[in-house]
N, CA, C and O of each residue as an XYZ file, in Angstrom:
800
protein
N      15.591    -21.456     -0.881
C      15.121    -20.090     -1.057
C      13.627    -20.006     -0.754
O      13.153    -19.200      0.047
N      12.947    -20.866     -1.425
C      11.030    -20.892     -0.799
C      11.100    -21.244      0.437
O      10.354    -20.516      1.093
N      11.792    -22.237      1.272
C      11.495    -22.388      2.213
C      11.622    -20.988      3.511
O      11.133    -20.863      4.633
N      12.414    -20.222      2.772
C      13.043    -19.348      3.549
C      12.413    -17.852      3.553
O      12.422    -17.059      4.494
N      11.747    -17.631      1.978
C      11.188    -16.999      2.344
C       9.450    -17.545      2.369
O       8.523    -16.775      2.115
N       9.282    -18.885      2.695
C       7.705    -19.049      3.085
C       7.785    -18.654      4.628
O       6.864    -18.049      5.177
N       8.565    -18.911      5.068
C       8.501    -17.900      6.691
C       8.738    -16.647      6.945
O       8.892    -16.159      8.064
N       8.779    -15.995      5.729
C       8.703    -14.472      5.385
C      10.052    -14.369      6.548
O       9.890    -13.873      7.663
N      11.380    -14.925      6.070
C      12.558    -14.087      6.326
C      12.858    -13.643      5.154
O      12.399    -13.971      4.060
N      14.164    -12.383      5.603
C      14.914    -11.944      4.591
C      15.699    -12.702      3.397
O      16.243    -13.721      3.823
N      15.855    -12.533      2.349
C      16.990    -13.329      1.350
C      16.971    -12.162      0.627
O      16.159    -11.347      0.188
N      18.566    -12.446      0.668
C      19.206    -11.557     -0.594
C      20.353    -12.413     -1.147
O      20.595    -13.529     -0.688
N      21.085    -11.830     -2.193
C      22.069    -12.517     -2.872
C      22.984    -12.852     -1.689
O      23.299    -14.030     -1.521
N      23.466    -11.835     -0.797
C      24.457    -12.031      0.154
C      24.490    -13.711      1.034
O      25.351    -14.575      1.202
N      22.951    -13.527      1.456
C      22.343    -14.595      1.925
C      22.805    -15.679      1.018
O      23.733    -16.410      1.366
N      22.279    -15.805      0.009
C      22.296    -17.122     -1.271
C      24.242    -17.352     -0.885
O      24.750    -18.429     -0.575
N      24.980    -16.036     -1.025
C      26.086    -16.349     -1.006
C      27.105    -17.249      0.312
O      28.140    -17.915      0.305
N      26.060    -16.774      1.394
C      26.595    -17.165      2.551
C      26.391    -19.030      2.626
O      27.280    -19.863      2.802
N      25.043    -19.236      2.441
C      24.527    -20.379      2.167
C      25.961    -21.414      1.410
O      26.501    -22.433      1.839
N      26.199    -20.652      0.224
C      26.940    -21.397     -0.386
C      28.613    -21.964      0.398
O      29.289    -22.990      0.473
N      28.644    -20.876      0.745
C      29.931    -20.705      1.523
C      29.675    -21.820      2.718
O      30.590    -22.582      3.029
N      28.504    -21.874      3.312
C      28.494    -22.580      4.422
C      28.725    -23.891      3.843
O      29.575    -24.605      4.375
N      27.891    -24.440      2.511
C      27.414    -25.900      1.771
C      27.893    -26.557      0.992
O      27.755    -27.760      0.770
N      28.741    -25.497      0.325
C      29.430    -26.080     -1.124
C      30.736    -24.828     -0.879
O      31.024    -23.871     -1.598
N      31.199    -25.177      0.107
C      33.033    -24.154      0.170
C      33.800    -24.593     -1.002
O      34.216    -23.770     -1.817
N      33.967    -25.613     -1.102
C      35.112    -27.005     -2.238
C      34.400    -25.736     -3.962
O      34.843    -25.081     -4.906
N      33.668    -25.963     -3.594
C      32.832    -25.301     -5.435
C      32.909    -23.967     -5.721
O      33.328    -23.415     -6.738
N      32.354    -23.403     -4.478
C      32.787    -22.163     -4.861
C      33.838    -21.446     -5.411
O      33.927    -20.895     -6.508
N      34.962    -21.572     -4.093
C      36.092    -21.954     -4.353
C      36.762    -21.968     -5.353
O      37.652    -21.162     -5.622
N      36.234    -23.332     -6.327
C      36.436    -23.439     -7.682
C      35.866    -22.249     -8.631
O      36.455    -21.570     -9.471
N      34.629    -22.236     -8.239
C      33.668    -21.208     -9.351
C      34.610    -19.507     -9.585
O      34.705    -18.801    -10.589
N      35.280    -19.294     -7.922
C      35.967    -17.855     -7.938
C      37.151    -17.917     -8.993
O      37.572    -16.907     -9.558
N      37.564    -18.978     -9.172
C      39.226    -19.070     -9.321
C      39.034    -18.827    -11.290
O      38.278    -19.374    -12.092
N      40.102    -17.771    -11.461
C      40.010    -17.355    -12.592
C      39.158    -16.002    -13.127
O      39.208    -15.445    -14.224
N      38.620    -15.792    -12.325
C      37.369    -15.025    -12.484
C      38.053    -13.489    -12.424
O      38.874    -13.404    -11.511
N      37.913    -12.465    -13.078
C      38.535    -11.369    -13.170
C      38.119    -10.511    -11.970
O      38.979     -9.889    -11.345
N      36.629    -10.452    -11.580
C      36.083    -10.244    -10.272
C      35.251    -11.031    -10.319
O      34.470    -11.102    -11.268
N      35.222    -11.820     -9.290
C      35.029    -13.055     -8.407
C      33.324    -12.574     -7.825
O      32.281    -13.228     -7.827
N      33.620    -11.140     -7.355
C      32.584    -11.214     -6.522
C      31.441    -10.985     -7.196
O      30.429    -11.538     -6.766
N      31.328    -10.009     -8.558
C      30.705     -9.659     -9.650
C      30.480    -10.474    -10.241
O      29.392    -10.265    -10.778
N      30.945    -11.548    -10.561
C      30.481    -12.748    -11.768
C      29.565    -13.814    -10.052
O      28.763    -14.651    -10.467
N      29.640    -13.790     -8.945
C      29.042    -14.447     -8.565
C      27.723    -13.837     -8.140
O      26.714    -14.519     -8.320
N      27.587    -12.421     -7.502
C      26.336    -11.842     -7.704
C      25.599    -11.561     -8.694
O      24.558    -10.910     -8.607
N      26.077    -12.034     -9.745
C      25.695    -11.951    -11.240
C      24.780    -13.587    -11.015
O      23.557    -13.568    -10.879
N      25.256    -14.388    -11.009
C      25.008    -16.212    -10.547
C      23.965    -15.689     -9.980
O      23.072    -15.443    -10.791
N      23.621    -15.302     -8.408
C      22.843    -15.579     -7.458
C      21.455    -14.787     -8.398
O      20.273    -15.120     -8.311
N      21.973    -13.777     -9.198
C      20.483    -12.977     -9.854
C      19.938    -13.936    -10.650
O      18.797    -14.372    -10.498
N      20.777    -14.320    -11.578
C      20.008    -15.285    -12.678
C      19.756    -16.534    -11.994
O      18.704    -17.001    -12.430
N      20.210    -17.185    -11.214
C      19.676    -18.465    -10.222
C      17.937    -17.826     -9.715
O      16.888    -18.330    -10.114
N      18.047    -16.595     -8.740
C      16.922    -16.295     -8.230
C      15.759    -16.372     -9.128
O      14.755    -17.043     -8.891
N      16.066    -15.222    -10.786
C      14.912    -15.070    -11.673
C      14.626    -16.634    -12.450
O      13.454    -16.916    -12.703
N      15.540    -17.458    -12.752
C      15.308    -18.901    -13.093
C      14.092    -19.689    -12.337
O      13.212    -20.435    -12.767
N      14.455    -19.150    -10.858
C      13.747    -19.671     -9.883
C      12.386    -19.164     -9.986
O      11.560    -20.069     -9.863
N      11.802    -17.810    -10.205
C      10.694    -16.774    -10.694
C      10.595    -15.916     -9.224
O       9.605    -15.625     -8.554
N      12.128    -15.619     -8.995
C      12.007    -14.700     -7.724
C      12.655    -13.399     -8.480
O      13.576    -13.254     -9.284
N      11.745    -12.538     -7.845
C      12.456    -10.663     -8.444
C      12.648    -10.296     -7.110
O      12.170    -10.841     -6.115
N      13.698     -8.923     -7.199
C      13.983     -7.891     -6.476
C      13.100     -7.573     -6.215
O      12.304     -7.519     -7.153
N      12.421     -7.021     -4.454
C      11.020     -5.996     -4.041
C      11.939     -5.522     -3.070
O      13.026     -5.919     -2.648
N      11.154     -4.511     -2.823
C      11.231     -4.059     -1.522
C      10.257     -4.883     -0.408
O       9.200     -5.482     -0.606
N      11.184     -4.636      1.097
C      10.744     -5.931      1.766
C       9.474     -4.797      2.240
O       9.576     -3.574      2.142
N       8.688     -5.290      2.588
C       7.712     -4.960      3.244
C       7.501     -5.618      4.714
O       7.408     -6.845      4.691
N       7.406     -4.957      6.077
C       7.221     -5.755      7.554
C       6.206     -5.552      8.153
O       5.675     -4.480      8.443
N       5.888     -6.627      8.370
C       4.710     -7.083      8.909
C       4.539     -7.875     10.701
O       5.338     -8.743     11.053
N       3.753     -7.539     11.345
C       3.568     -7.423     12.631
C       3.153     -8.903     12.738
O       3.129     -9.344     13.887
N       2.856     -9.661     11.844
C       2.224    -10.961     11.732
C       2.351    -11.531     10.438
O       2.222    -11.046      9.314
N       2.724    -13.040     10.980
C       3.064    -14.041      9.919
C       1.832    -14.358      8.977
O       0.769    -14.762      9.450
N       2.027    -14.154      7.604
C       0.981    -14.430      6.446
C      -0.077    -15.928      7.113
O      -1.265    -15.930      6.788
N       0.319    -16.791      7.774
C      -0.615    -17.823      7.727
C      -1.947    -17.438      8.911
O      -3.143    -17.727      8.945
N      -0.940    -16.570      9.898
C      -1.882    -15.923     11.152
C      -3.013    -15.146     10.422
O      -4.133    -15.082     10.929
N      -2.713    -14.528      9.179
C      -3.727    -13.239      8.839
C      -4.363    -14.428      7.985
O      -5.577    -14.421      8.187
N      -4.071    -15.232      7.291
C      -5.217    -15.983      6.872
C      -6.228    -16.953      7.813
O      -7.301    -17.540      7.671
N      -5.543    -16.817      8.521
C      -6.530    -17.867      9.916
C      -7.241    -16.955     10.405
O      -8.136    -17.491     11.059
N      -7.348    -15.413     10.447
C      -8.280    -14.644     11.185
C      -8.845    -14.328      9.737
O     -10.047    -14.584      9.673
N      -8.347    -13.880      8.656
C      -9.727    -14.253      7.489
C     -10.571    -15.025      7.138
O     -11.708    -14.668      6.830
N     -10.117    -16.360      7.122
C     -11.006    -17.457      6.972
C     -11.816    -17.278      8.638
O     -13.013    -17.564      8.603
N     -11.481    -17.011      9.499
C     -12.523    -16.851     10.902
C     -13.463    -16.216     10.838
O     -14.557    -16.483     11.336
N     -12.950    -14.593      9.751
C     -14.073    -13.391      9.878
C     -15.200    -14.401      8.692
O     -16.345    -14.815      8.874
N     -14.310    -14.527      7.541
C     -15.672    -14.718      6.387
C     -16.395    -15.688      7.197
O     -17.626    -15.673      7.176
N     -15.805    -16.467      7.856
C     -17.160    -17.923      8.572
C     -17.917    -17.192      9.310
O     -19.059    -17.634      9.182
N     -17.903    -15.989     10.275
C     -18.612    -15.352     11.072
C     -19.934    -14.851     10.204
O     -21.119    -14.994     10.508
N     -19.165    -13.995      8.613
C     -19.654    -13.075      7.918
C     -20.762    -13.707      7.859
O     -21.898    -13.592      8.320
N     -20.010    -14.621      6.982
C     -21.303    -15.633      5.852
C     -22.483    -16.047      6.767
O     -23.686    -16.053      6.507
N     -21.819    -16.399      7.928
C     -23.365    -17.109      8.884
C     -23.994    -16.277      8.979
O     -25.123    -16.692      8.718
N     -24.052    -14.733      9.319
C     -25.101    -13.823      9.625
C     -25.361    -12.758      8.151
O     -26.193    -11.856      8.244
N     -24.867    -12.886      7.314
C     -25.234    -11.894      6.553
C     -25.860    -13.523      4.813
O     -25.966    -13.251      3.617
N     -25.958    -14.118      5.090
C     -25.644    -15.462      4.265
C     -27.026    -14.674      2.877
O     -26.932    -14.627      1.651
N     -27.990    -14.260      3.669
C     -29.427    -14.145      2.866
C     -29.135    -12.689      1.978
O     -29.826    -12.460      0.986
N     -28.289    -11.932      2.320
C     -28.109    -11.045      1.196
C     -27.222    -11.318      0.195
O     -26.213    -11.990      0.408
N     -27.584    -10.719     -1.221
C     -26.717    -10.858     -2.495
C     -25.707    -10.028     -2.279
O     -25.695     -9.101     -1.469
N     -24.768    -10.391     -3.076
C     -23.495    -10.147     -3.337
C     -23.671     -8.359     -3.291
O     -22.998     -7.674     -2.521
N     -24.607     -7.824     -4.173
C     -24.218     -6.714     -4.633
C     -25.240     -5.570     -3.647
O     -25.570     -4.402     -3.851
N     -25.559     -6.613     -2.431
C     -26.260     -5.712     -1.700
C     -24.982     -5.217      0.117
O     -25.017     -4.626      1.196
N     -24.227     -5.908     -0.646
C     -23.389     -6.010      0.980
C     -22.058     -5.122      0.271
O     -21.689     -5.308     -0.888
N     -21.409     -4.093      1.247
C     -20.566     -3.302      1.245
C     -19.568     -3.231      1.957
O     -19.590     -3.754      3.071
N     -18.600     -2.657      1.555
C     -16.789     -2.462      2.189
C     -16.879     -1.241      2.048
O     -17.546     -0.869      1.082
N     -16.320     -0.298      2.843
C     -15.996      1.338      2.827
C     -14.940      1.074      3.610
O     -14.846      0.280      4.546
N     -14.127      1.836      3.130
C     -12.285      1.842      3.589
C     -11.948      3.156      2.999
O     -12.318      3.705      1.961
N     -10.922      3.606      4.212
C     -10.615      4.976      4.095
C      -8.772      4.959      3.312
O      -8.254      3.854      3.469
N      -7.991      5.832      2.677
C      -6.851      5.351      2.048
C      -6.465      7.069      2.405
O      -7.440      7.727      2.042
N      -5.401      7.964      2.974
C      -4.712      8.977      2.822
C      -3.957      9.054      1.485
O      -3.552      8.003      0.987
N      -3.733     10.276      0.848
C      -2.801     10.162     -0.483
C      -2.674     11.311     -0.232
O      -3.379     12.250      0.136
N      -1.371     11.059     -0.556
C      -0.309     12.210     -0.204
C       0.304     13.159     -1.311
O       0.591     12.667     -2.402
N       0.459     14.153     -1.132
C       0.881     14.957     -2.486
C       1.818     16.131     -2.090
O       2.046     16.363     -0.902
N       2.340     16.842     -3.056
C       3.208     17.711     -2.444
C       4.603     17.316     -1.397
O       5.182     17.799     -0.424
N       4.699     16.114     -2.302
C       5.853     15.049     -1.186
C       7.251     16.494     -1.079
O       7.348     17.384     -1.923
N       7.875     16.397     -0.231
C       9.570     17.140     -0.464
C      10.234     16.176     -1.001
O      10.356     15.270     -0.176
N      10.768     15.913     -2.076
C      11.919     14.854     -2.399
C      12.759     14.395     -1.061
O      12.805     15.017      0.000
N      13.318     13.332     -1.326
C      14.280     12.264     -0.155
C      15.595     13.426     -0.604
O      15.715     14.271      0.283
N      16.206     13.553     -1.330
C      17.223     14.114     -1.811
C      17.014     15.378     -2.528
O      15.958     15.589     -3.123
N      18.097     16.334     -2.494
C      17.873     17.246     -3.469
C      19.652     17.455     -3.657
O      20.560     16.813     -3.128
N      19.723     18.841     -4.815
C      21.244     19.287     -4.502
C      21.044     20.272     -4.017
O      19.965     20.809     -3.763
N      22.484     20.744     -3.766
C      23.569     21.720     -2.959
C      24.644     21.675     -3.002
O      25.336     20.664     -2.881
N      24.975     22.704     -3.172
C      26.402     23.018     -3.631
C      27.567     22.473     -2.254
O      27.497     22.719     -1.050
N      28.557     21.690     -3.010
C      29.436     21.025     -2.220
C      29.761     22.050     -1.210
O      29.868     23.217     -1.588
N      29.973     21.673      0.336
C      30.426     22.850      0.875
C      29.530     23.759      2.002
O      29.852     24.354      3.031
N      27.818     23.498      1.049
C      26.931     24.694      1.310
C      25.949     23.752      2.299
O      26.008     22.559      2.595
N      24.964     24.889      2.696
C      23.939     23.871      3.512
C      22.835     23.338      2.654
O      22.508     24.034      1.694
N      22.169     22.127      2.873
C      20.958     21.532      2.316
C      20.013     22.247      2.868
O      19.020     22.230      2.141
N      19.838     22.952      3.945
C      18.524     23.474      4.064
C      17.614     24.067      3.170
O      17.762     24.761      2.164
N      16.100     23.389      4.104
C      15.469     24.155      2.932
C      14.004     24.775      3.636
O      13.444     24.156      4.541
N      13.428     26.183      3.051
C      12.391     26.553      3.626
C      11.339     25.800      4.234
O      10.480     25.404      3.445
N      11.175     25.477      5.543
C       9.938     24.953      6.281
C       9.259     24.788      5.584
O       9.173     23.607      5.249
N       8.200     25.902      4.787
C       7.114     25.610      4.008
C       7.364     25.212      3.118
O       6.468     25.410      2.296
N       8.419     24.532      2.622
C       8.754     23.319      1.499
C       8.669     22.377      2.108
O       8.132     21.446      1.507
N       9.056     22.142      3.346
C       9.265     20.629      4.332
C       8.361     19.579      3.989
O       8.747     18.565      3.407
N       6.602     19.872      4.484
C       5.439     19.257      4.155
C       4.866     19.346      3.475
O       4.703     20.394      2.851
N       4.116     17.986      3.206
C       3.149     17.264      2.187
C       1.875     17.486      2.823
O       1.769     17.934      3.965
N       0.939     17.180      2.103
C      -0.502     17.774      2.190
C      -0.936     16.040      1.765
O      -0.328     15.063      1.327
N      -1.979     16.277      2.079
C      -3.582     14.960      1.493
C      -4.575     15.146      1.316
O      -5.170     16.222      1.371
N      -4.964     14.106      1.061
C      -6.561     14.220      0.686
C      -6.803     12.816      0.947
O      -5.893     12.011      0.748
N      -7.905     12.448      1.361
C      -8.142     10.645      1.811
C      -9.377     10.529      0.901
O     -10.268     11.324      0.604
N      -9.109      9.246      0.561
C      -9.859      8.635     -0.251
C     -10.943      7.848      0.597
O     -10.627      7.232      1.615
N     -12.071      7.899      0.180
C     -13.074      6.922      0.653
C     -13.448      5.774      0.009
O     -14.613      5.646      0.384
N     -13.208      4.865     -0.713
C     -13.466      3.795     -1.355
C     -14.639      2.744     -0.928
O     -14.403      1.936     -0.030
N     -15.679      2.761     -1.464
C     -16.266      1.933     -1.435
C     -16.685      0.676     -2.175
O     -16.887      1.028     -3.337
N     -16.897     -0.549     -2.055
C     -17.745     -1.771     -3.865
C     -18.317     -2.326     -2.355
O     -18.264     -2.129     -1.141
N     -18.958     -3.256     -3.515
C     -20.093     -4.446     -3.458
C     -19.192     -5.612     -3.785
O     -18.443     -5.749     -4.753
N     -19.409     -6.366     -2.845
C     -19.077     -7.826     -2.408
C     -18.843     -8.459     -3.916
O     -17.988     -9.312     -4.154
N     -19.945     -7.775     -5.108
C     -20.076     -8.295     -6.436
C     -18.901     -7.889     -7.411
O     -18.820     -8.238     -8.589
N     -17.855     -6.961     -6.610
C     -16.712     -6.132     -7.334
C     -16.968     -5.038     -7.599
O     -15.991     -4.299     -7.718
N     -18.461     -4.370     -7.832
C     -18.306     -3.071     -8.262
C     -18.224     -1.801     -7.857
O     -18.474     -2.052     -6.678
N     -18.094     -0.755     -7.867
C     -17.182      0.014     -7.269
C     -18.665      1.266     -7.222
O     -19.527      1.196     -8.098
N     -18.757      2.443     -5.975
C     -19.143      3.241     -5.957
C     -18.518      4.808     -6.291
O     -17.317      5.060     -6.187
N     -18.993      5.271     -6.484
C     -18.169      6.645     -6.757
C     -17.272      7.048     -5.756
O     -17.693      6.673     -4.661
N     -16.293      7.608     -5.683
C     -15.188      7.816     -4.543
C     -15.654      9.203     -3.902
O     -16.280     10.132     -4.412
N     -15.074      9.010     -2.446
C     -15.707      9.988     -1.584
C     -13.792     10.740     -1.437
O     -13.042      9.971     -0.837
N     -13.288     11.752     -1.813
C     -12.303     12.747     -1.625
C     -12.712     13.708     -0.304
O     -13.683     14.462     -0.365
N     -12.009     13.619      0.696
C     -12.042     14.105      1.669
C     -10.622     15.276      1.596
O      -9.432     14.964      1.615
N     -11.109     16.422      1.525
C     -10.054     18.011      1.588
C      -9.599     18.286      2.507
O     -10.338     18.497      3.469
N      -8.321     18.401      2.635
C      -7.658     19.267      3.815
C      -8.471     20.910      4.090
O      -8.030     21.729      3.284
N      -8.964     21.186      4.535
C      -9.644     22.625      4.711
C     -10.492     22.741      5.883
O     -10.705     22.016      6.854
N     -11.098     24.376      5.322
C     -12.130     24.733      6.805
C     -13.157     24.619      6.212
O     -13.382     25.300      5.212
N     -14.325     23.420      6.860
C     -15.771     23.327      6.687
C     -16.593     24.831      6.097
O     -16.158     25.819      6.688
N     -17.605     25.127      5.127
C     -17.825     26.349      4.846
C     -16.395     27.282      4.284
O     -16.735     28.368      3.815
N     -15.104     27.066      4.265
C     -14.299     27.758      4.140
C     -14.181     27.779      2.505
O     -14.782     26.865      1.940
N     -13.598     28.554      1.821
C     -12.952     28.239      0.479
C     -13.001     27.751     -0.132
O     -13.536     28.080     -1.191
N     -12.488     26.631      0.080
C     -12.594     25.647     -0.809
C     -13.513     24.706     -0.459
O     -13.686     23.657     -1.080
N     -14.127     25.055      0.544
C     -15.825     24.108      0.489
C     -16.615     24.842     -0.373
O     -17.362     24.194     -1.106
N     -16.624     26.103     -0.458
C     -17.761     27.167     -1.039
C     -17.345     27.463     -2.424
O     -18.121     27.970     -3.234
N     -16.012     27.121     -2.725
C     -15.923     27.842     -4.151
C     -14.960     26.580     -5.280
O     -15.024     26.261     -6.467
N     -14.091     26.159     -4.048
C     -13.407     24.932     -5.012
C     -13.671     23.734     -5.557
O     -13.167     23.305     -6.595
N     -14.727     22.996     -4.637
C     -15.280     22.040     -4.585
C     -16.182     22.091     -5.875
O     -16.391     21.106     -6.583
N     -16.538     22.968     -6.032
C     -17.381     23.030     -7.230
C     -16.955     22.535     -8.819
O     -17.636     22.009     -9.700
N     -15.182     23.042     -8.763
C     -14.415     22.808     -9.998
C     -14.098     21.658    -10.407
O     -13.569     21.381    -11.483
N     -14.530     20.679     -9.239
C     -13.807     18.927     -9.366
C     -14.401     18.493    -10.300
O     -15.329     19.151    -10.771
N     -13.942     16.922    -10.988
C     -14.749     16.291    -11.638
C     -16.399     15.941    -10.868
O     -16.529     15.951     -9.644
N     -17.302     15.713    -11.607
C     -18.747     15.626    -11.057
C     -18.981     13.828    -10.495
O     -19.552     13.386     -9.498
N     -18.414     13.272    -11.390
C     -18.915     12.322    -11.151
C     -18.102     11.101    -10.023
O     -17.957      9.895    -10.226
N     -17.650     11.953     -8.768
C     -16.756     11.261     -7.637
C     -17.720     12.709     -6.233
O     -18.131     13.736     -6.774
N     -17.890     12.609     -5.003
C     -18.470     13.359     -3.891
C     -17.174     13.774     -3.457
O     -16.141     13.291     -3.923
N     -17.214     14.970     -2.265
C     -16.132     15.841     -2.174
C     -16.678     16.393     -0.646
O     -17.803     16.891     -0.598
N     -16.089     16.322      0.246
C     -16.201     16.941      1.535
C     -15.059     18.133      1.736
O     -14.280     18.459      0.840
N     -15.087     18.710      3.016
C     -13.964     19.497      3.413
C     -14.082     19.256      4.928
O     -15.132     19.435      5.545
N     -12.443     18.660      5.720
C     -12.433     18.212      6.760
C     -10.956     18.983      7.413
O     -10.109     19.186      6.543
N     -10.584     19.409      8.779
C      -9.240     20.065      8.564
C      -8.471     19.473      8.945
O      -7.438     20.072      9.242
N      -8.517     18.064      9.147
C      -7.283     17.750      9.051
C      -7.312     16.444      7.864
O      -6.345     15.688      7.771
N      -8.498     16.293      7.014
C      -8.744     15.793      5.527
C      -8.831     13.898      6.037
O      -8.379     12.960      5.381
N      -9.382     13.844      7.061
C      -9.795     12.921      7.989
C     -11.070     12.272      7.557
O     -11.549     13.072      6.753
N     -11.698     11.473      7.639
C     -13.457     10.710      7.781
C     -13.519     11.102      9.592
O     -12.508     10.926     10.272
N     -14.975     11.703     10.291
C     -15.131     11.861     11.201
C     -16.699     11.729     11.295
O     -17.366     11.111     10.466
N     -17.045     12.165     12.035
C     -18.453     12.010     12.306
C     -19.207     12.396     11.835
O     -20.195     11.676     11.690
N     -19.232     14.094     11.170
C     -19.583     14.837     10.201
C     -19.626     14.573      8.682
O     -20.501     14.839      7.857
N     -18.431     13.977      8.552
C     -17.982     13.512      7.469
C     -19.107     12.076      6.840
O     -19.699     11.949      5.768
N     -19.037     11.251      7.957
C     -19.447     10.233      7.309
C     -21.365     10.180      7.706
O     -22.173      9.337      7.317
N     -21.556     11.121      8.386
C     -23.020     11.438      8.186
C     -23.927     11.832      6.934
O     -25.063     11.557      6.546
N     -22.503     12.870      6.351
C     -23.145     13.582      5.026
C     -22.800     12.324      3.707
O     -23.406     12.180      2.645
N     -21.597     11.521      4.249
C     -21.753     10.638      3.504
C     -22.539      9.407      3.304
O     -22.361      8.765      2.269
N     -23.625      8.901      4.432
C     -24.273      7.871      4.528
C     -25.664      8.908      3.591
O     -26.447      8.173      2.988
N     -25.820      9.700      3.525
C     -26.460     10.544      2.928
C     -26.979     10.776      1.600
O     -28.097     11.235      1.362
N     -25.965     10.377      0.599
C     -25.598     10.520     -0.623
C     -25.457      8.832     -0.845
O     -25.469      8.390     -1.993
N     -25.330      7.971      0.263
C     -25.304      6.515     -0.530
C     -26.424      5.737     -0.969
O     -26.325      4.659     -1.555
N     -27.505      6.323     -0.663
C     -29.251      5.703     -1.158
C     -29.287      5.703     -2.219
O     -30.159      4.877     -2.489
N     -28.689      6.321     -3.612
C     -29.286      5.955     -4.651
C     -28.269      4.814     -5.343
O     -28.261      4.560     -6.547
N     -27.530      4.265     -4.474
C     -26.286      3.047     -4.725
C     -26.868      2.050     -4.272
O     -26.789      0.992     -4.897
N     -27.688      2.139     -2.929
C     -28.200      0.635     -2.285
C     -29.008      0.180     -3.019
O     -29.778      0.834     -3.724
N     -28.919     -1.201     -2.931
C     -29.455     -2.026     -3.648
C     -30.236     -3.223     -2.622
O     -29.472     -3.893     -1.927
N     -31.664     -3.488     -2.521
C     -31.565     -4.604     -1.034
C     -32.650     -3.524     -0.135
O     -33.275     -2.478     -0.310
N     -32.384     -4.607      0.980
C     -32.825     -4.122      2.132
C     -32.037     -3.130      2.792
O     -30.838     -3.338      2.604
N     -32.307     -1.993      3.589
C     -31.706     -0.734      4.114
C     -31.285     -0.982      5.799
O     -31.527     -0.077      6.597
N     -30.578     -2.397      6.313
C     -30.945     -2.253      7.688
C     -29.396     -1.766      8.222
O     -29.205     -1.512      9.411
């Protein structure tokens, strides 16, 4: 099972089951016989084998590249990092990363009456966002978050909503709730009383 998924393939019980079938036919075999359902008392086996093991149910997540590739281009970047940035402290060097969050999801499912149609009004269809700007210091600590608005620059909710947020996080208005050029001008703007260090 580690070996199988250290190469980030799939395993599931089915898998565990096939395995068996291929390795131990004579046992199984045995293990079914008597069994009121066979197939239930053995996917029952493969769960408590897995969690014994300290493996849980996830959802798989796919990836374009094998975990050891992305650590070989991390350990590449930090050796690059460290050589040219080596003379600043921890809490003078920064990460800014942008994150979308989504709201106003439509449910995967809804009801309807057997028979009838699921449709449902367009302007129920879509979800809306707002992107997060996240910034810390190399030292862990975190800057106030930059909330980027779906809206019109000067519009509405730049002039009247923005005002109602909590105070202590910054707040733009972008229309399609994006980081752009504008965006991150007014935000390099507001980050001077965070730097810590030299300004280059």
């Amino acid at each position: 099972m580690k070996d199988v998924r250290r190469e980030e393939y799939i395993l599931t019980s089915m898998h565990m089951v096939t395995f068996m079938k291929r390795n131990y036919g004579e046992w199984l075999a045995s293990y079914r016989t008597g069994k009121r359902d066979a197939y239930k008392s053995l996917l029952k086996l493969c769960q408590e084998f897995a969690k014994r093991h300290h493996f849980s149910q996830r959802v798989a997540c796919f990836t374009k590249m094998p975990t050891p590739d992305m650590l070989e281009i991390r350990q590449d970047f930090a050796c690059k990092f460290w050589t040219k940035y080596h003379a600043y402290a921890a809490s003078e060097i920064m990460n800014v990363d942008e994150t979308a969050v989504y709201y106003d999801m439509p449910p995967g499912k809804i009801w309807a009456e057997i028979g009838k149609s699921s449709k449902v009004d367009k302007k129920q269809k879509h979800s809306d966002r707002i992107t997060a700007v996240l910034t810390c210091r190399a030292d862990g600590s975190k800057l106030p978050i930059l909330f980027i608005v779906h809206g019109v620059p000067d519009g509405t909710i730049d002039e009247v909503e923005l005002d109602t947020y909590p105070e202590e996080h910054y707040y733009s208005v972008q229309e399609s709730a994006w980081m752009d050029s504008r965006v991150w001008k007014a935000y390099l703007e507001i980050l001077p009383p965070h730097i810590e260090g030299p300004r280059s």
